[in-house]
N, C-alpha and C positions, 0 to 999 in steps of 0.2 A: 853311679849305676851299679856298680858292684856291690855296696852296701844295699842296694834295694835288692839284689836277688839270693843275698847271703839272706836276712829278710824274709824273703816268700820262702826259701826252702825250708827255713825256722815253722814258717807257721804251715808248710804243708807237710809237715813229718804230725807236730801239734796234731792238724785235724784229723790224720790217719789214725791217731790215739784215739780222740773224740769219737769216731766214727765208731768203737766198738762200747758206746757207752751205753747201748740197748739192753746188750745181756749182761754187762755191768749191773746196770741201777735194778734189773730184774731179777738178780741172782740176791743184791742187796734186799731188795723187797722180800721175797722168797723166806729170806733170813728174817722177818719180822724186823726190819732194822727201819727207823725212820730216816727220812731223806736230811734230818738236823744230827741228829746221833752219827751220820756219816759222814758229813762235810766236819764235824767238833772231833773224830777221830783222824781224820785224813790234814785237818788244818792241826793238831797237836804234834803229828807226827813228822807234818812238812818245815814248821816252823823252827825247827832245831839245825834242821839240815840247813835250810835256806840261810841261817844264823852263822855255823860254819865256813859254809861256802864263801860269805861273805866277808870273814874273819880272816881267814885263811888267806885272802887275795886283796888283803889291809884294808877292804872297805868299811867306811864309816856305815853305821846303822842310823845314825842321827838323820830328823830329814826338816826340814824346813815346817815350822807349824801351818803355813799357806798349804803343803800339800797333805796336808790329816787328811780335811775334809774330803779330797778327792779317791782318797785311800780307803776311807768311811764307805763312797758311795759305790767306787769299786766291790766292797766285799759285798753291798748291800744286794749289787744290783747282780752275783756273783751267786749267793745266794737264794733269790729268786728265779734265775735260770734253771739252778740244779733242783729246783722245788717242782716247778712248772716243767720240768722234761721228763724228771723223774716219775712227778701221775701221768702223765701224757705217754713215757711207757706204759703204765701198768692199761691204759682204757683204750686203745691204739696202735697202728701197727709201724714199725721201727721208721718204715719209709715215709711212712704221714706226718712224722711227727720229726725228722728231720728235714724235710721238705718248709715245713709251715716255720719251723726255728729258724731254717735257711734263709726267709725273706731281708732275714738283718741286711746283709750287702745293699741292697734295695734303699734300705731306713741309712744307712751308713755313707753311702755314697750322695744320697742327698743333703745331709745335715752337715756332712766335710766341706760342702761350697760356704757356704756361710761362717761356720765356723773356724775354718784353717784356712781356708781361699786353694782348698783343690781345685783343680781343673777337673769340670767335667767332660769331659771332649766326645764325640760321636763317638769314637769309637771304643771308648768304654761304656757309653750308652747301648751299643749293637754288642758288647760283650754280656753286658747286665743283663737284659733282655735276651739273647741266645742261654745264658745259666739259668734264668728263672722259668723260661719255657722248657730246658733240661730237667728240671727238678718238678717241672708237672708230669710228662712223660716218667719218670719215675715211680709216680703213684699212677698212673693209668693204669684203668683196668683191662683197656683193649681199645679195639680203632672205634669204639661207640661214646668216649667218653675219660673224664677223669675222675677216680673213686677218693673225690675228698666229700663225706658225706661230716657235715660239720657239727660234730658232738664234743661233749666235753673235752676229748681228750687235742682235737683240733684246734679247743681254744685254747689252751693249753701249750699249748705247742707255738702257737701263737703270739701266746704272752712272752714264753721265753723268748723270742725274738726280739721284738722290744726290752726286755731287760738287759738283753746279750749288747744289744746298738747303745747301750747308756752304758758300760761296760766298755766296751770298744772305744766308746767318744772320752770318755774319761783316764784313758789309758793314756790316750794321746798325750793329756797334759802333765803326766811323768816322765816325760821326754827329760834328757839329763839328768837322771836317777838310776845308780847303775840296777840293770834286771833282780841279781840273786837279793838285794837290798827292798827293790819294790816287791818282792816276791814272800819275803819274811814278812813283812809288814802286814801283807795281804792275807796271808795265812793264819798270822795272829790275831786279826778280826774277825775272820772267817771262823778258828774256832773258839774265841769270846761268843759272836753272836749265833754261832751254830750251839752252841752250849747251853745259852740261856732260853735257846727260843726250844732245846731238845728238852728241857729239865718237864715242862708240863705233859704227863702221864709217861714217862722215862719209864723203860725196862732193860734191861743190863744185856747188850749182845751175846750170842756165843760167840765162845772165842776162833772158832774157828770164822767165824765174821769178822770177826775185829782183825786177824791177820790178812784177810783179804782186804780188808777196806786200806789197812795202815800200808801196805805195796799198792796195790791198782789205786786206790784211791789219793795215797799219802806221799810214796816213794814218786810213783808214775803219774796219775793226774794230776796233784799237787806241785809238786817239784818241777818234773822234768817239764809237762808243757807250759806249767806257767812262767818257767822260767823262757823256753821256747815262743810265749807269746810276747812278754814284754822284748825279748830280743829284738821280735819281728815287727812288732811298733815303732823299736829305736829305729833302725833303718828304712821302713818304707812304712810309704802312705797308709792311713786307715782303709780306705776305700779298696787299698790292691789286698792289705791284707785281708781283709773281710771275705772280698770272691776265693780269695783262693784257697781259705780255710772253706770252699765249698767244698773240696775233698772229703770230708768228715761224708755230703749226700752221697757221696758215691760208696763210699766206705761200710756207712751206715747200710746201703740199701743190698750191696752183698752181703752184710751179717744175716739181713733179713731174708734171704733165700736160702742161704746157707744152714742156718740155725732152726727158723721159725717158719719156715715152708712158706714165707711168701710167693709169690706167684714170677716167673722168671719170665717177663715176657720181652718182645722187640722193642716195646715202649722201655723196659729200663736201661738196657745198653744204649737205645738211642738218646736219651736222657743222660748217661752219665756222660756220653762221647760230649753232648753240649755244652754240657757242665766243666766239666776238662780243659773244653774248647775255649770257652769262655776264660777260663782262671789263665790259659797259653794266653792270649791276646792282650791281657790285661797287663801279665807279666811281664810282657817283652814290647810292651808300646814302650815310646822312649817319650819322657817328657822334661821338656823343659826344663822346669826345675827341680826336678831330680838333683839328688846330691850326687856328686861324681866321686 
C-alpha cells in the first residue's frame, strides 16, 4: 500500500506540471515554433540527462528487444498527444480542452479490466463518475448548461485522450524497467521521430525559444515528469494513476482564469472539488491486491 501512494503522489506533483501546459504550448506557438521542432528540442536535451542519471545509479541502458516495440508506441502515441493538445490550444479554451483530454481515465479504467485484471469495484465506478461530471462543471457556462460547443479544437482535445489511454496502457508493460532507463529510451525516439516529422517546411527557432523549450520543455516536462510518471506506473495501478493525474483539470482550469480571463464561476470550483474528490476516494480505497 505504501508503494501505491509513493505512486499517486509521483503522478500528482506530474499533473500539477501538465496543468500549466496551456500557456506553455501558447507561448511556443506565439514563437512560431512547431509542435515537432519542440518535442526534437525538448527530447535532445532530455535524453542526455536521462542517459546520466541512469549511469550514475549503475543502470544498464540495454533493454530487452520484446520491449522496443512498446517503447516505439510509447513515443508514438506521446507524440500525438503533444500534436492534438497543442492545436486544440491554439482553437479552444484551456478548460475545454483539458476536460475532453481528461476523458482518458474513462478509456483507462475500462481497458485495465481485460487487460491486467484490475478490479473495477463500485466504488471506483462512483469516483469516475463524480470526476468526469467534475470536469463538465468546469467548462459550464452557468446553471443553463455546459459550453462544450464541439469544433475542431474539441475534437482535438479528444483525440488526445485516446492517444494519452494507448500511452498509459503501454506504460504498464515496462513494469520492471528502471524509470530514468525507460525515460532515455523514450526521449530518444521522441526526438528521432519529432525531428524527422519537423524537417518538412522547418524554420530555425529563436533562441530565446529554444531556451525555453530546452527547461520547460526538456529539463522539466521531459525529465522531471516523465521520470515522475513511469515512477507512478511502477507502483500503482493504471486506472488510479490515470484519475489522479486528473489534477492537471483542475490545474489547467486556474491557468485559465488566471492568465486568460476565463470565466470564474461556481460551476468550476464545484467541478474541481469533484475532481479532487474523486482522485481522494480512488486513492485511498484499499484493494485487494495491492502490493503491500
Amino acid at each position: 500500500m505504501k508503494g501505491q501512494i509513493t505512486g499517486l503522489l509521483a503522478i500528482f506533483v506530474a499533473a500539477s506540471i501538465w496543468g500549466l501546459g496551456g500557456p506553455y504550448f501558447r507561448w511556443v506557438d506565439s514563437q512560431g515554433v512547431s509542435i515537432f521542432t519542440s518535442n526534437a528540442i525538448s527530447g535532445i536535451v532530455a535524453a542526455p540527462i536521462m542517459l546520466a542519471l541512469a549511469l550514475a545509479r549503475g543502470r544498464s541502458v540495454r533493454i530487452a528487444p520484446g520491449r522496443l516495440p512498446v517503447l516505439v508506441l510509447m513515443a508514438l502515441a506521446t507524440m500525438a498527444t503533444n500534436y492534438t493538445m497543442f492545436h486544440a490550444f491554439r482553437v479552444t479554451t484551456v478548460a475545454n480542452t483539458v476536460l475532453l483530454h481528461y476523458m482518458t481515465p474513462v478509456f483507462v479504467a475500462l481497458v485495465a479490466v481485460p487487460l491486467f485484471g484490475e478490479r473495477l469495484t463500485w466504488l471506483k465506478l462512483v469516483a469516475l463518475f463524480a470526476s468526469m461530471m467534475g470536469m463538465m462543471l468546469v467548462v459550464s457556462s452557468g446553471p443553463g448548461g455546459v459550453a462544450l460547443s464541439i469544433g475542431r479544437g474539441e475534437i482535438l482535445a479528444f483525440l488526445s485522450s485516446l492517444s494519452y489511454t494507448v500511452s498509459i496502457v503501454a506504460g504498464r508493460h515496462l513494469r520492471g524497467i528502471d524509470p530514468g532507463v525507460s525515460a532515455f529510451w523514450l526521449n530518444v525516439l521522441l526526438a528521432v521521430f519529432s525531428a524527422a516529422a519537423a524537417v518538412p517546411g522547418f524554420h530555425p527557432p529563436p533562441l530565446v525559444a529554444v531556451g525555453v523549450i530546452a527547461v520547460g520543455g526538456g529539463l522539466i516536462g521531459s525529465c522531471l515528469t516523465i521520470l515522475l510518471y513511469f515512477f507512478a506506473l511502477s507502483r500503482a495501478d493504471a486506472s488510479r494513476v490515470s484519475i489522479v493525474a486528473l489534477m492537471e483539470v483542475v490545474v489547467g482550469a486556474a491557468v485559465g482564469i488566471a492568465l486568460f480571463g476565463e470565466p470564474a464561476t461556481w460551476n468550476v470550483f464545484a467541478g474541481g472539488a469533484l475532481i479532487l474528490g474523486g482522485c481522494i476516494v480512488v486513492a485511498a480505497e484499499k484493494n485487494a491486491h495491492d502490493p503491500q
